[in-house]
N, C-alpha and C positions, 0 to 999 in steps of 0.2 A: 504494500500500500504506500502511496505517493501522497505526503502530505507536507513536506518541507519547502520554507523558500529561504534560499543565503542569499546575501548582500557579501559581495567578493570584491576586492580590492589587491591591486600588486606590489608589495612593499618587497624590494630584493638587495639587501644591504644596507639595509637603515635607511632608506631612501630620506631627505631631507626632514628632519625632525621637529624643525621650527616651521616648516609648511604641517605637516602629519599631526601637530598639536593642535594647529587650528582645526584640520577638515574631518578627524578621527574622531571625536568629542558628535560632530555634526551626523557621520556617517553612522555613527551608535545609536544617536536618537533617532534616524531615518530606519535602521532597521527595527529596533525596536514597536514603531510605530508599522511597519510595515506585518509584523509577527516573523519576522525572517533575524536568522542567525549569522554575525556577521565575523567575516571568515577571511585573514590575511594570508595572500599566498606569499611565503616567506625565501621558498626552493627553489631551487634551480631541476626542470626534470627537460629543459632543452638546452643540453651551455652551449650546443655548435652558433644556437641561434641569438638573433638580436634580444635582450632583456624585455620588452616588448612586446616578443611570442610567448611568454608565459604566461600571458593571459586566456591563452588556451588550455593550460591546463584544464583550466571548467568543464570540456567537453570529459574527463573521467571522472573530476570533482564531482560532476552534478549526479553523474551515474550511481559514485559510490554512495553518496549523501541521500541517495532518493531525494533530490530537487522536483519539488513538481513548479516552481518557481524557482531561475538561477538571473539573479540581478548583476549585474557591474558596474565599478565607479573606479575611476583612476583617482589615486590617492591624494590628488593636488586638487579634487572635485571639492567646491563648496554645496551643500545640500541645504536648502532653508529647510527649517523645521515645518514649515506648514507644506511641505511638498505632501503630494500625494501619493496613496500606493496606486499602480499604475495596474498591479495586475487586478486589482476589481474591474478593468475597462478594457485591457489588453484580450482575444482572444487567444487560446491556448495556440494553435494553429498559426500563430502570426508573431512575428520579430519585430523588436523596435530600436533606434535608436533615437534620441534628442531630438536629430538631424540626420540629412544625409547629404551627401556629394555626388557631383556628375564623375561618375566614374572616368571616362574616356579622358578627364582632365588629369586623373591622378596616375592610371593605369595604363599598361601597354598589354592591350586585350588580348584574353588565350581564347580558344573554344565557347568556355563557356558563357562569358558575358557576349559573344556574339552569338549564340545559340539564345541565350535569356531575353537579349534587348531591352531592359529594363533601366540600363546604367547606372544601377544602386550603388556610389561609391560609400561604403561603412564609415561612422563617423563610431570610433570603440571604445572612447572615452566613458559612456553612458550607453548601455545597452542591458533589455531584457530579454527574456526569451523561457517558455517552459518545453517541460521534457520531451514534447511532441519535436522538438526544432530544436534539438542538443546537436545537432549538425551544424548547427549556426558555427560552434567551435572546431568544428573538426579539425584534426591538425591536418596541413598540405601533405601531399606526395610529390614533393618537390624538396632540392636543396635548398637550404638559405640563403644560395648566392641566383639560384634561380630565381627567387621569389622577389629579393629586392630589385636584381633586372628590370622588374614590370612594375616599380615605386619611381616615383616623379614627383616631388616636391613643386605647390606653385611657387611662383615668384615671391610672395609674401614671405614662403617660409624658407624662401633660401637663405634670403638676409636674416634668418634670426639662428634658435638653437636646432632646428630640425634639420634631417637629413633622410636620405630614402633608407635608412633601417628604421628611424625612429617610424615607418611607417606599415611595418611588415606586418602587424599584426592586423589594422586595418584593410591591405589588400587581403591578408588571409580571409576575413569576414567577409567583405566582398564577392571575392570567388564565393564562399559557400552561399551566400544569397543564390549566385546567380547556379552554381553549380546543381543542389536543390530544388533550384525553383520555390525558395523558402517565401511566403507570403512576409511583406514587410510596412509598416508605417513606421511614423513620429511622436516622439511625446509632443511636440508643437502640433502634428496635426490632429492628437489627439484633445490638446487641449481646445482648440477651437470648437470639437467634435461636444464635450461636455460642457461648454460655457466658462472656457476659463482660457480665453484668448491673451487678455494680457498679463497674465500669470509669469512672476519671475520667480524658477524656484531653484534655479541654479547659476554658479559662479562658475566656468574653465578659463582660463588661457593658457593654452599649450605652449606657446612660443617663445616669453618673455624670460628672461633669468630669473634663478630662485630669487635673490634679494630682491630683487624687483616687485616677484607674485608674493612674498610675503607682507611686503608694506601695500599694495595692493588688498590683501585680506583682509589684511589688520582692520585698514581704512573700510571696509566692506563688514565685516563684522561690527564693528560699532557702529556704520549709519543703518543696519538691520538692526541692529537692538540685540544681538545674541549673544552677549558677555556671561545672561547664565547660565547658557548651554558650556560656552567654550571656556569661560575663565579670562583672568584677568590676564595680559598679554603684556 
């Protein structure tokens, strides 16, 4: 019987602590709120591959845990506390992220995304998905130097910290969208979908340096008012 849902996040070497004290405190209450058990993946079970792929882990995670909901959030994710649980509205059959991308911008197309036509590029920051769509993870059959081949940074993120590994795991979801044929929406177009158009219930920026997305937070945690969630900083 399938009655679990994790909230999973990827901490691999103490990943920045002064970011992880603000979003960890937030992601705790988000699960708790959600009834899901929240679960830091700590190991390395891909070292050939970019740190980034171990976000796949989940595809056995979810299996062992009986997930009949497996949620994700990268660790530098701010979560407002009044977010909502997404799988009361998510069908089990159906994948979401936040957002997504024109693929063809990001990817240099294999088979599948031409066979799918869909152009779903994965935005894997925030994504859900239940056990019907544990595919959504699948890990590639491909090398790691294969997979980054077909990553392409836009222009925005070349000038910053990104690079096409920092992307791989994104193209892996991708492929499995399209490979699948995994049905997929947005938390954005879900929230239009329930009356909660201009709902902000999240912080990312991927691209900026840590000292940066720290004082960033900081300043973002206190105009939300969430000092009793997170503590004093």
């Amino acid at each position: 019987m399938r009655f679990r849902k994790t909230l999973y996040t990827l901490n691999i070497g103490n990943y920045a602590p002064e970011i992880t004290r603000i979003t960890y405190p937030l992601l705790r209450y988000y699960a708790k709120k959600c009834g899901a058990e929240f679960y830091v993946m700590t190991e390395r079970k891909f070292p050939d591959w970019p740190v980034v792929y171990e976000k796949l882990q989940i595809y056995y995670l979810s299996e062992e845990r009986k997930d009949e909901w497996s949620i994700y959030l990268d660790s530098d994710a701010i979560v407002h506390p009044e977010t909502i649980d997404w799988t009361c509205f998510l069908p089990m059959d159906t994948v979401a992220h936040n957002g997504t991308d024109m693929a063809a911008v990001r990817w240099k197309y294999n088979e599948w995304f031409l066979r799918d036509g869909r152009n779903i590029g994965s935005c894997n920051w925030n994504t859900i998905a239940s056990y019907w769509c544990r595919d959504l993870w699948r890990p590639l059959e491909m090398t790691p130097e294969e997979a980054i081949g077909h990553c392409f940074p836009i222009v925005e993120e070349m000038n910053t910290v990104i690079s096409p590994d920092h992307l791989v795991d994104d193209f892996a979801l991708s492929c499995n969208i399209a490979r699948f044929g995994l049905k997929k929406t947005t938390l954005i177009e879900l929230q239009q979908k329930i009356g909660l158009p201009n709902a902000n219930f999240y912080w990312h920026q991927y691209t900026i340096p840590i000292h940066e997305k720290v004082k960033q937070m900081r300043d973002l945690v206190g105009s939300w008012g969430l000092k009793k969630i997170v503590g004093d900083l």
